[in-house]
Structures are given as structure tokens and as C-alpha cells.
C-alpha positions in Angstrom: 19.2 29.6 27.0 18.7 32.9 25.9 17.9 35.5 28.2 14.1 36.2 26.9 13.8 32.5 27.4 15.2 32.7 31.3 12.9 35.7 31.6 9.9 33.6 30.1 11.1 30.4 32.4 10.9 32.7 35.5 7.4 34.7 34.6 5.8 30.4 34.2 7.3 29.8 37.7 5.5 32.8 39.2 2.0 32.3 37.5 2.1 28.7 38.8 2.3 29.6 42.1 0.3 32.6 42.2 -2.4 30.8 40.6 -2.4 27.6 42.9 -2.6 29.9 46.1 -6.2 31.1 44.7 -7.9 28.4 43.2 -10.8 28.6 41.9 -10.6 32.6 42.0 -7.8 34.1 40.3 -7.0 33.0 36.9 -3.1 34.0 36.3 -1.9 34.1 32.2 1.3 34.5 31.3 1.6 35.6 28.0 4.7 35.4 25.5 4.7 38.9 23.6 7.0 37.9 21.5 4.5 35.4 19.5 1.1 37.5 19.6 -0.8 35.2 17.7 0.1 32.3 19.7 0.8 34.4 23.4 -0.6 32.6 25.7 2.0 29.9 27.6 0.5 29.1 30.5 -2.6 29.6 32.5 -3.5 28.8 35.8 -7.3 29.1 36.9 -8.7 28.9 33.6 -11.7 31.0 34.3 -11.6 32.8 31.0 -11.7 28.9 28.9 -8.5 30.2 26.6 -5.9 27.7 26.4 -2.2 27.8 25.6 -1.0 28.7 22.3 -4.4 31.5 22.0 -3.2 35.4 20.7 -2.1 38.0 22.8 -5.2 40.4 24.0 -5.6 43.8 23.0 -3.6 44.9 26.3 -1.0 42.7 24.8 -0.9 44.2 21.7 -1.3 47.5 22.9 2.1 46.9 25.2 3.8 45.0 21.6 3.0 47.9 19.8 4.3 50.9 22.5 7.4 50.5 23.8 6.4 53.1 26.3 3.6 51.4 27.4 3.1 51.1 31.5 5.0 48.3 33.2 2.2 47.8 35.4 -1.9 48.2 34.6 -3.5 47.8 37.7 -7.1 47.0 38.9 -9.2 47.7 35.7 -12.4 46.5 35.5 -13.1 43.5 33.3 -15.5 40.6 32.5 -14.9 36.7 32.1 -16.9 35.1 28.5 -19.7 33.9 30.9 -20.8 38.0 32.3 -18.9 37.4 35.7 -17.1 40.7 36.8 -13.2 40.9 37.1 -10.4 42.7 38.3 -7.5 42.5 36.6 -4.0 43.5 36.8 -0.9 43.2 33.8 2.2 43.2 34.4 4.8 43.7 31.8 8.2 42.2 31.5 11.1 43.6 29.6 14.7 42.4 28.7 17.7 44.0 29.2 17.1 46.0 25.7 14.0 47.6 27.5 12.0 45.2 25.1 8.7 43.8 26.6 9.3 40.2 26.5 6.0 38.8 28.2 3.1 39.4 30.5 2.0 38.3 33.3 -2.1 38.9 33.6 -4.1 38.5 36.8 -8.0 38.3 36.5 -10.0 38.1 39.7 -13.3 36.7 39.9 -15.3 39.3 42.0 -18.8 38.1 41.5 -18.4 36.2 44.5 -17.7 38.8 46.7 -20.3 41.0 45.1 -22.3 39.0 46.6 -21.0 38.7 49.7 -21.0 42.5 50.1 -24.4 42.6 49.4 -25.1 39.7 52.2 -23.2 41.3 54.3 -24.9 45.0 53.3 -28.5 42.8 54.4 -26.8 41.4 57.7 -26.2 45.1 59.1 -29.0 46.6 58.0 -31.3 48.4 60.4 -34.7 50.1 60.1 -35.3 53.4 60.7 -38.3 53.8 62.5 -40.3 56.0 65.7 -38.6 54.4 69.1 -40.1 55.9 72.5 -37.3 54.3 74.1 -33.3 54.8 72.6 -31.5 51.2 73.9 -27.9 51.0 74.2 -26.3 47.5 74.7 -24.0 48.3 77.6 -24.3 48.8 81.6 -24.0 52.7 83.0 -21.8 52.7 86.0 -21.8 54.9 89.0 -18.8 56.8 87.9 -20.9 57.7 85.1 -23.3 58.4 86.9 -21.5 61.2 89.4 -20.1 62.3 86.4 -23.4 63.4 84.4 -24.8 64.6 87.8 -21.7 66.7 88.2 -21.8 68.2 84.7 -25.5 68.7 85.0 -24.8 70.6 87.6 -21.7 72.4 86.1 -23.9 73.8 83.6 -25.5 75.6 86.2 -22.8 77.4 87.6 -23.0 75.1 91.0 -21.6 72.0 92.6 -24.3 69.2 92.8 -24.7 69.6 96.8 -25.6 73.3 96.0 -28.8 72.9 94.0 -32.0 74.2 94.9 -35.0 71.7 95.4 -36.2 71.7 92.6 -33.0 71.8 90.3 -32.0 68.7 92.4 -35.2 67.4 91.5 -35.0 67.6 87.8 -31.4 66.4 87.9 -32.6 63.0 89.0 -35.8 62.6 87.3 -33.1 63.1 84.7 -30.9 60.5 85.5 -33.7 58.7 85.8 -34.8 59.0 82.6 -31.6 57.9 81.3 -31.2 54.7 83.2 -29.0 55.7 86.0 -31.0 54.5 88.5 -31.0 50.9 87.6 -26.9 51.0 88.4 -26.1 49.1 91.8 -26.4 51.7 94.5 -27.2 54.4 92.3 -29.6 56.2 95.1 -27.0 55.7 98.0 -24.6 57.7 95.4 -26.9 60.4 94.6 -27.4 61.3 98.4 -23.7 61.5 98.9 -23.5 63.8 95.4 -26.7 66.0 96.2 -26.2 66.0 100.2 -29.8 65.0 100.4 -31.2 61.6 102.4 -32.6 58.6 100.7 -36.0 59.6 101.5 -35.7 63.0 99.4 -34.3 61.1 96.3 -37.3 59.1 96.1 -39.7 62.0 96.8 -37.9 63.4 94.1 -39.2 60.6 91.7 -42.9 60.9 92.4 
């Protein structure tokens, strides 16, 4: 056997496998450069509806032609017969001599996942639109809430305890506001924070 022919022997091994681990999605050609008119020796996935023994495409003959051609042409956009978009790769294969001997051509189908993408592109989609209230999907804590007390009052130059009336005041109609005060405790906390008894917290809210 001649070493083209071992070369050829591998490249049919390869497409036969890499075709039957994508059925139905990846049609795999491997192409005998050697023979353009006849190129084609074995397809797996026949998404395109050539058939062994068909000519070379003009990749192919492109790559005959230049010996300098790229080994590797990867991810161009194509199209199948029927209008469905592809992805393709080729893959060149030269001899010892630096000669290309075949090809081995990958075509995805990616119609499928087009529309995927844009079902998926639906599924997230939100709409914009005037919300008095902003919701966020997870519970506040009462860590969280001494920490926003403390850098409220941080950006007033004063520990929380040392807030006059009616800073202290705004600092939990603010917290409030934000949905601390549903957290477990949250008004037994902010009299420890603010140094203030129950009964001034909730005069703070009317």
C-alpha cells in the first residue's frame, strides 16, 4: 500500500467516527485530492445529498491548485442545497512530499441552534417598564442590615449611636424603605445600633 493510500485509509477511519458521534448534525466528507473529479470517498451525515465518487469543491480545488494553501480553514460560513446555514471547517492532508493528498471537510448544521438561540433569546427576555416597587429575589439579613445602618451613618461623619433625632429617624425610614424591617428581629437590632428603645424606633416610622 502506498503511503497516499495509508494516508487516505487513516483520513476514512477518522470521518467515520467523527460523523457517527454527531448524527444527524455534522456531515463529515473526506475528499481524495488526488481524483478532483471524482473526490469524494466517503461521507458521513449526508446533509449536503452528494454521494461518493462526486468532484472536489472549489475549496478543494483551490488547495489542488496551491501548494501553499492553509492546512486548516476553519469556521467559514456556508449553506447546505436546501438554504440551511453551516459551519464548516477543512482540513488538509499532505504526504511526506508536502503534497496535499486529501481533505477532510466538516459541515455543521446550525439552523437548529439558530433557533434555539432565538428561543432561548424569548425565554430571558424581560420588559422594561415603570415599577414603583424594585423586587430582588433574595432575603436581607441582619448583618446586612447593621451594615447599611453603619455606612449610613459613616457617611455622616458619626457612629450610628451618635445620630441626632432626626438623622436617626431618616436612617430607619430608610431601611424601611428598603425592606430591612421585614428581617427577623430587625427592630430589636436597630435599638442595640442606634442606642434608642423599641418604642422610639416605631415612633420613628409614623
Amino acid at each position: 500500500m502506498t503511503e497516499d493510500e495509508l494516508l487516505l485509509r487513516e483520513a476514512e477511519t477518522i470521518v467515520t467516527a467523527v460523523g457517527r458521534m454527531f448524527p444527524g448534525l455534522c456531515e463529515v466528507v473526506l475528499h481524495d485530492l488526488r481524483d478532483p473529479e471524482h473526490a469524494i470517498r466517503a461521507i458521513e451525515n449526508n446533509e449536503s445529498g452528494r454521494a461518493v465518487g462526486d468532484p472536489a469543491t472549489e475549496l478543494g480545488i483551490a488547495r489542488i491548485q496551491d501548494p501553499a494553501y492553509p492546512n486548516v480553514v476553519q469556521n467559514y460560513p456556508n449553506t447546505f442545497p436546501d438554504g440551511r446555514p453551516a459551519k464548516s471547517t477543512s482540513i488538509g492532508i499532505r504526504n511526506s512530499a508536502g503534497e496535499y493528498v486529501a481533505a477532510i471537510c466538516l459541515n455543521l448544521d446550525v439552523s437548529l441552534f439558530a433557533t434555539v438561540a432565538r428561543s432561548l433569546r424569548e425565554l430571558v427576555r424581560t420588559e422594561e417598564r415603570e415599577q414603583s416597587v424594585t423586587e430582588t429575589l433574595r432575603a436581607r439579613t441582619s448583618v446586612e442590615l447593621r451594615s447599611l445602618a453603619e455606612e449610613f451613618a459613616a457617611e455622616r461623619g458619626r457612629a450610628p449611636h451618635a445620630l441626632d433625632s432626626a438623622e436617626k429617624r431618616r436612617m430607619v425610614r430608610f431601611l424601611r424603605d428598603e425592606g430591612f424591617l421585614d428581617v427577623k428581629n430587625a427592630v430589636r437590632t436597630l435599638t442595640g445600633i442606634l442606642g434608642v428603645s423599641r418604642a422610639t424606633v416605631y415612633n420613628y416610622l409614623k
